[in-house]
MDAnalysis code that builds the backbone (N, CA, C; Angstrom):
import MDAnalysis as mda
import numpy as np

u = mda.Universe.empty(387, n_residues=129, atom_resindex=np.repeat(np.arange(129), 3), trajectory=True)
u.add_TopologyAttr("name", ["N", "CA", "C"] * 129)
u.add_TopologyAttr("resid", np.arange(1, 130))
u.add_TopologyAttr("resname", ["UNK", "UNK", "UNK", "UNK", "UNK", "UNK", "UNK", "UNK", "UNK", "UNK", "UNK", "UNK", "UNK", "UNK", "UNK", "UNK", "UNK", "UNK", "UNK", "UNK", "UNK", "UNK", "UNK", "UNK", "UNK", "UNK", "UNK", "UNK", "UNK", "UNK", "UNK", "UNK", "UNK", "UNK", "UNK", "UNK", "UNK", "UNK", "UNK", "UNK", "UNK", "UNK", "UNK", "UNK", "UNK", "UNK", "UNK", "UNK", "UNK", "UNK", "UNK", "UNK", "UNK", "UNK", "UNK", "UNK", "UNK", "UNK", "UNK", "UNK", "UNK", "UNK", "UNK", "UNK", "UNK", "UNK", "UNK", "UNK", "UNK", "UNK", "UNK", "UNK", "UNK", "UNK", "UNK", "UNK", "UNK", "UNK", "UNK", "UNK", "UNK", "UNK", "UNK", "UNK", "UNK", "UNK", "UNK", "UNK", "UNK", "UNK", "UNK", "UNK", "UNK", "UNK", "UNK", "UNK", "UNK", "UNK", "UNK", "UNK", "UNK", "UNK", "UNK", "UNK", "UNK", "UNK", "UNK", "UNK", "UNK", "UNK", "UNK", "UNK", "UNK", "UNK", "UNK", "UNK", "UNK", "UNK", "UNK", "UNK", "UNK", "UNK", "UNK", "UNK", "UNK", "UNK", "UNK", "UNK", "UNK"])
u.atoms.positions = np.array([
    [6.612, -3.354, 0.572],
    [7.966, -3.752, 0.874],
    [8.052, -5.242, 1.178],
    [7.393, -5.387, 1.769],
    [7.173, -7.219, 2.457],
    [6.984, -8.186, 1.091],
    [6.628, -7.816, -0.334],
    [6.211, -8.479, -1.630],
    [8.099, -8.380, -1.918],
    [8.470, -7.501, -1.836],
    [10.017, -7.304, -2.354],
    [11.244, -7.331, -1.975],
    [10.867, -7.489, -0.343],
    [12.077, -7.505, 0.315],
    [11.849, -8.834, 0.919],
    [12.890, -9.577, 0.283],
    [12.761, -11.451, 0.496],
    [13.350, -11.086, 2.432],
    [14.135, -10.296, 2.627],
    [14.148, -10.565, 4.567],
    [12.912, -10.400, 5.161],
    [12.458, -9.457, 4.367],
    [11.108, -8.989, 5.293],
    [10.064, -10.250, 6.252],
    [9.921, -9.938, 7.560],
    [9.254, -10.582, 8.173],
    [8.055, -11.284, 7.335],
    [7.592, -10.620, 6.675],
    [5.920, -10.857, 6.104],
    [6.124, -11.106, 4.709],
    [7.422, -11.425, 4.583],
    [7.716, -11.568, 2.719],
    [6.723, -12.815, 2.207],
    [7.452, -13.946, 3.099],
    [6.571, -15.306, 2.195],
    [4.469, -15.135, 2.582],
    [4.087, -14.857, 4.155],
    [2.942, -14.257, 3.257],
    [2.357, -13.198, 2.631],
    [2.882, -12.648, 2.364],
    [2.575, -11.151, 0.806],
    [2.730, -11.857, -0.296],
    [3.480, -12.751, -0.591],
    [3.746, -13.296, -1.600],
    [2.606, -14.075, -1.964],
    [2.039, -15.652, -0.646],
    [1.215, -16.187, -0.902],
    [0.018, -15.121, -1.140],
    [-0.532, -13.956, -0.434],
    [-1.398, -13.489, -0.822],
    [-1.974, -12.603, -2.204],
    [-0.422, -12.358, -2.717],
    [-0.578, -11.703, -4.087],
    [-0.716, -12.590, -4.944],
    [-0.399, -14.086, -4.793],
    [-0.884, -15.125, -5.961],
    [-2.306, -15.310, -5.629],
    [-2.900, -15.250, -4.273],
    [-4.567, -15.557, -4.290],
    [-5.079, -14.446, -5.040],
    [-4.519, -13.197, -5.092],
    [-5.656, -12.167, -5.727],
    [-5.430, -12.224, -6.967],
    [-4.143, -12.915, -7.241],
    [-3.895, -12.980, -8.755],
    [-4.947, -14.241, -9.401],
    [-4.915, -15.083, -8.627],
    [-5.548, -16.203, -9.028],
    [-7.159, -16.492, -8.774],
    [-7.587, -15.385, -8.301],
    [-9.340, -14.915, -8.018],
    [-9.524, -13.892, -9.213],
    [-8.289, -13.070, -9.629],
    [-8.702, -11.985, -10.509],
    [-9.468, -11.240, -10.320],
    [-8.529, -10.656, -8.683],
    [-9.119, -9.373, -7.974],
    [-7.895, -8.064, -9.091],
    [-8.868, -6.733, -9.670],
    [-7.716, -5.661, -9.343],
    [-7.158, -5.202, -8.553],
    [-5.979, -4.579, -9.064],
    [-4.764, -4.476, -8.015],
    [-4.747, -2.865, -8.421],
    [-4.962, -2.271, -7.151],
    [-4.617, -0.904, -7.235],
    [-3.663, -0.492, -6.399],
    [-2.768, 0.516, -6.215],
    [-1.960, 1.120, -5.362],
    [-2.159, 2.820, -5.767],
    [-2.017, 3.458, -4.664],
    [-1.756, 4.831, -4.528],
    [-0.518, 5.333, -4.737],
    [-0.317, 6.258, -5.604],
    [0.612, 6.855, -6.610],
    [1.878, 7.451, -4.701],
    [1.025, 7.957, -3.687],
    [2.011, 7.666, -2.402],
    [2.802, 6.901, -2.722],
    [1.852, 5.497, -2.497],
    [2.109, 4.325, -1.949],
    [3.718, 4.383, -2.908],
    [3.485, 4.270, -4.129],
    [4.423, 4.297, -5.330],
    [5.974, 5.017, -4.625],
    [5.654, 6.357, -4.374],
    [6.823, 7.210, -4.311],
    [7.264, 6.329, -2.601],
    [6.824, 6.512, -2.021],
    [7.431, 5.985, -0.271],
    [8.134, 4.697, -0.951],
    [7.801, 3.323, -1.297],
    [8.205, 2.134, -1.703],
    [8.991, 2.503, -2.909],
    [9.047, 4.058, -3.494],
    [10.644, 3.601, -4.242],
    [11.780, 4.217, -3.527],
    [11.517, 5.082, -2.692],
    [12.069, 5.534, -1.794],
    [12.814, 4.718, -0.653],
    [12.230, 4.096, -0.192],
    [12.354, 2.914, 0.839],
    [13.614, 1.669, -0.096],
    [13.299, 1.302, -1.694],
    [13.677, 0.348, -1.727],
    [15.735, 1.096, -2.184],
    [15.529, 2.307, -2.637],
    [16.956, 3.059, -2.807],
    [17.847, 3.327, -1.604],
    [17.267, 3.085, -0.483],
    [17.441, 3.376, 0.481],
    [18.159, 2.003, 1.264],
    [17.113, 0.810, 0.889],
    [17.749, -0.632, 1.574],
    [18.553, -1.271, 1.348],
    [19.744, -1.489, 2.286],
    [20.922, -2.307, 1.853],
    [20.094, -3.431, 1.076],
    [21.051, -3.862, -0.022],
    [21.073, -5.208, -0.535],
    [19.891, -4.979, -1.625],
    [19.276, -3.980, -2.047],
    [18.128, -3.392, -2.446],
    [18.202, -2.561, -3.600],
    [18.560, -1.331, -3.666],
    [18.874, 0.253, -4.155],
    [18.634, 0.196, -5.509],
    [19.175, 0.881, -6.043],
    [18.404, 1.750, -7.124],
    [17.760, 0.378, -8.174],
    [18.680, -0.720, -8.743],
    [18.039, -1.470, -9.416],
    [16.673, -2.153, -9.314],
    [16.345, -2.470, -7.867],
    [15.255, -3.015, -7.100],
    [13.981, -1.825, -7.258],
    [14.686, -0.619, -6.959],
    [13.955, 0.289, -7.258],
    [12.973, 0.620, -8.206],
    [14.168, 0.869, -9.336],
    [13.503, 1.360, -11.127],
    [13.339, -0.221, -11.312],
    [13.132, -1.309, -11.076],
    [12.470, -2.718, -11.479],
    [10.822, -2.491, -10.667],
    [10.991, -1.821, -9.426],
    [9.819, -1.574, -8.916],
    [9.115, -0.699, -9.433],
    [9.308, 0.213, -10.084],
    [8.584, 1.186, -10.915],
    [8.056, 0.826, -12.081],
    [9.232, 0.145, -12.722],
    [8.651, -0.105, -14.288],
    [7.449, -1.090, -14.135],
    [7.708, -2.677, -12.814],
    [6.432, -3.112, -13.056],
    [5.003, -2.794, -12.633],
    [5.009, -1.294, -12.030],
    [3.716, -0.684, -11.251],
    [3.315, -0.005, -12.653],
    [4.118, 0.479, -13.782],
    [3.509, 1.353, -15.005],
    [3.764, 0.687, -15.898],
    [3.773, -0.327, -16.171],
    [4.043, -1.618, -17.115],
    [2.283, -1.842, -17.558],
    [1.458, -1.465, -16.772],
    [0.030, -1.639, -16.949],
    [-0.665, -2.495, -15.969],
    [-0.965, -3.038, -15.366],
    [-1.643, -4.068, -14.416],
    [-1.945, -3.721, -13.375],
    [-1.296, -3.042, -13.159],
    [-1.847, -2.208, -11.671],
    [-2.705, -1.494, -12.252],
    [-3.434, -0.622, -11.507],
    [-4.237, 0.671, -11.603],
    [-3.501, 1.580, -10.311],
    [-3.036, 2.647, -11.431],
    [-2.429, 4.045, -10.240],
    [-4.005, 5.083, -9.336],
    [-3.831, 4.785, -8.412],
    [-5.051, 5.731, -7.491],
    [-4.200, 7.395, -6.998],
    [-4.865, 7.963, -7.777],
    [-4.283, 9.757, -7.385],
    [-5.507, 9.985, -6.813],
    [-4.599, 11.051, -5.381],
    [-5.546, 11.556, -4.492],
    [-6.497, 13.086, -5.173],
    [-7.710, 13.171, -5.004],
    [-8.066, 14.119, -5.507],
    [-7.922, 15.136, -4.042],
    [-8.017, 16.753, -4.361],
    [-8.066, 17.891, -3.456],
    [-9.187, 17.437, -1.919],
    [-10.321, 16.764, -2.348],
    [-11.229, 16.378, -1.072],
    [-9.754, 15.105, -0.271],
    [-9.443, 14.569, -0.715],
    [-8.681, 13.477, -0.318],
    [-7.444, 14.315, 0.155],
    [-6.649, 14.792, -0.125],
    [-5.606, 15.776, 0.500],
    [-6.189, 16.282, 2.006],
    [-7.265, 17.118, 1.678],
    [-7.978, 17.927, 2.976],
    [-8.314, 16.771, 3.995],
    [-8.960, 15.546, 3.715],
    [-9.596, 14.419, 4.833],
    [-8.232, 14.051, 5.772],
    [-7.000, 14.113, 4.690],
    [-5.417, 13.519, 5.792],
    [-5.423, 14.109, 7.053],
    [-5.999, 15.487, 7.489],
    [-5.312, 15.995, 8.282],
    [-6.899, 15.350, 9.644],
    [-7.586, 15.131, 9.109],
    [-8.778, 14.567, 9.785],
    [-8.774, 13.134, 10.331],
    [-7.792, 12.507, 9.407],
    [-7.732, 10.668, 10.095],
    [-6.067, 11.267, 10.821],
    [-5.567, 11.865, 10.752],
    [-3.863, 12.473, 11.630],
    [-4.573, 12.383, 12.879],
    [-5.536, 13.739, 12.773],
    [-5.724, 14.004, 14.079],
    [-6.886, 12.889, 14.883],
    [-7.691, 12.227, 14.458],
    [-8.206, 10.829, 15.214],
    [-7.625, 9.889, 15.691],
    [-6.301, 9.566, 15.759],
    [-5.594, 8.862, 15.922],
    [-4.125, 9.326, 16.152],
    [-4.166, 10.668, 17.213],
    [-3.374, 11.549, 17.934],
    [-2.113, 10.853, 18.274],
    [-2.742, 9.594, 18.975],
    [-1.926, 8.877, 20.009],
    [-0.658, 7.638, 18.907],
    [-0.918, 8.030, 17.750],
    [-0.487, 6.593, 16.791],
    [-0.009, 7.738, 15.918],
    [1.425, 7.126, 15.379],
    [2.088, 7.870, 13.961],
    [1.409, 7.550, 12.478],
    [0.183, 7.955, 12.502],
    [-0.026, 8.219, 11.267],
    [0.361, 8.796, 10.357],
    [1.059, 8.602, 9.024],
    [1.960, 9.064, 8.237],
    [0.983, 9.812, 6.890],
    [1.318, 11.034, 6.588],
    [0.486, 11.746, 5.673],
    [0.008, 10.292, 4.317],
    [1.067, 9.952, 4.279],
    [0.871, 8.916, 3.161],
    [-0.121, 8.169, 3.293],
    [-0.034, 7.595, 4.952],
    [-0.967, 6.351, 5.436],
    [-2.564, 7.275, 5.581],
    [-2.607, 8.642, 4.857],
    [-4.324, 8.951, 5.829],
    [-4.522, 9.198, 4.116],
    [-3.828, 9.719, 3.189],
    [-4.498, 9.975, 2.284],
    [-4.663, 8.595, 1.335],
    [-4.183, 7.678, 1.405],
    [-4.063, 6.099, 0.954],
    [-5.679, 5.519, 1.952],
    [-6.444, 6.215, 3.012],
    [-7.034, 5.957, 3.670],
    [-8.084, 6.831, 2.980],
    [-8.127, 8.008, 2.801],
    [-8.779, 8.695, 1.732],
    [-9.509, 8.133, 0.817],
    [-8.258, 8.152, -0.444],
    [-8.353, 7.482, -1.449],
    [-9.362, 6.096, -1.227],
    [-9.126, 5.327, -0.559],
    [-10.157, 3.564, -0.353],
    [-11.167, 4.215, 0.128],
    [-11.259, 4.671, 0.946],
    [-12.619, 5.490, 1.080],
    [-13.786, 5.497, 0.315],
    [-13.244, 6.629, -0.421],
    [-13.966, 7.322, -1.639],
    [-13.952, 6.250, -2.613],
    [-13.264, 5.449, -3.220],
    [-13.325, 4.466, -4.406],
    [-14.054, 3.161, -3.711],
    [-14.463, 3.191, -2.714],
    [-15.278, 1.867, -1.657],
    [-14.992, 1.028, -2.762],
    [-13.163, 0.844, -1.763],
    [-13.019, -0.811, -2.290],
    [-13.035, -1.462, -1.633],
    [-13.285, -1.534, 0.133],
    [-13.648, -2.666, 0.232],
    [-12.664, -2.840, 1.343],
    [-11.506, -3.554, 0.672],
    [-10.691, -4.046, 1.503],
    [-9.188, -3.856, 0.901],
    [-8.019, -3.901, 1.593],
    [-6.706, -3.818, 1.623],
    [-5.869, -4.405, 1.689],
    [-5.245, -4.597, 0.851],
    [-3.659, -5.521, 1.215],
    [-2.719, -4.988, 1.598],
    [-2.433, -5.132, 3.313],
    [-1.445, -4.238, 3.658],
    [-1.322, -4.863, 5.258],
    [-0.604, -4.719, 5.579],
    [0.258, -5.600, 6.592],
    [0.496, -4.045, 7.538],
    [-0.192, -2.675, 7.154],
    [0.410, -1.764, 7.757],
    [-0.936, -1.424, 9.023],
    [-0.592, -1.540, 10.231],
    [-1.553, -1.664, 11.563],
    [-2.531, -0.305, 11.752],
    [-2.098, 0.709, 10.826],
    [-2.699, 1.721, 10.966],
    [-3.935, 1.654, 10.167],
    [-3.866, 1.055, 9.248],
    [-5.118, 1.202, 8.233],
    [-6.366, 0.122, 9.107],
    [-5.860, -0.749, 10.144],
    [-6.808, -1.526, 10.690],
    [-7.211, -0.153, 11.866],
    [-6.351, 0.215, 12.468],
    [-6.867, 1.285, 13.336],
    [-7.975, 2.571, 12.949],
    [-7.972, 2.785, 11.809],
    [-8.921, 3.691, 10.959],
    [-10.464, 3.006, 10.578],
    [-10.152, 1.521, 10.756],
    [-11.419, 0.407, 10.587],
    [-11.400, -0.178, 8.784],
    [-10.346, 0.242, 8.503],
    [-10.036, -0.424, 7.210],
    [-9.753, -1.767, 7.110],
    [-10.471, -2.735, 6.635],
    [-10.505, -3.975, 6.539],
    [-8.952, -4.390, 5.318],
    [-8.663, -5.151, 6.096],
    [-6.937, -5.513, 5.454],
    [-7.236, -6.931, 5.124],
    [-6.649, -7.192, 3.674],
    [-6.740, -8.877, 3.383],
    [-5.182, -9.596, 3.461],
    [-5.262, -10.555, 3.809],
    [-4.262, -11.628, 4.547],
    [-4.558, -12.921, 3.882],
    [-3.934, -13.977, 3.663],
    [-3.836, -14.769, 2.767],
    [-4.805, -15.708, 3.378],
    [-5.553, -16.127, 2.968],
    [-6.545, -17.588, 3.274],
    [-7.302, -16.743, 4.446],
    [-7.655, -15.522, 3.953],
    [-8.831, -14.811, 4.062],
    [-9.489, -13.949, 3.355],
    [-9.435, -14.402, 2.517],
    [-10.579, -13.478, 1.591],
    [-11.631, -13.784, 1.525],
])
């Protein structure tokens, strides 16, 4: 949301940080979640809705991304990072997106979202990679 929503607190750095990975020629993956919540979210935001939306879709299956689907082990682990982190709203989305990096040991994350640091998921931020 913060790459697309120019109010967003964290817009201008998401932005600078998606030109560093563009310009290192890191892949860019997202979780097919990730996909449905952020088109959801953007139909939803004033000043936003459906056009912002289906523009957000077409350029995630346009090719350049890589879509990450959770496999059945990855479904079952959600309810295992939920309950470690009792005290914090972990969102089904946010444990199986936690899953998923897991299992594909990538490493690290672009995501501005505090939960994936709470799980010990290393998050990248601009003029830190």
């Amino acid at each position: 949301m913060a790459i697309l929503d120019e109010t967003d607190r964290s817009h201008r750095q998401a932005i600078r940080c998606l030109h560093q990975l563009r310009e290192l020629a890191f892949p860019l993956y997202v979780a097919v979640g990730t996909i449905a919540e952020t088109h959801r979210q953007l139909l939803y935001r004033p000043r936003l809705g459906h056009t912002h939306a289906r523009r957000f879709l077409e350029s995630i299956y346009e090719g350049s991304v890589n879509i990450l689907r959770p496999t059945k082990q990855d479904e079952q682990q959600t309810t295992v990072y939920i309950d470690t982190c009792k005290d914090q709203t972990i969102t089904s989305t946010d444990a199986i997106n936690i899953a998923i990096v897991r299992r594909k040991d990538l490493g690290k994350v672009f995501s501005f979202d505090r939960h994936l640091r709470l799980l010990a998921l290393q998050t990248i931020l601009p003029l830190e990679l």
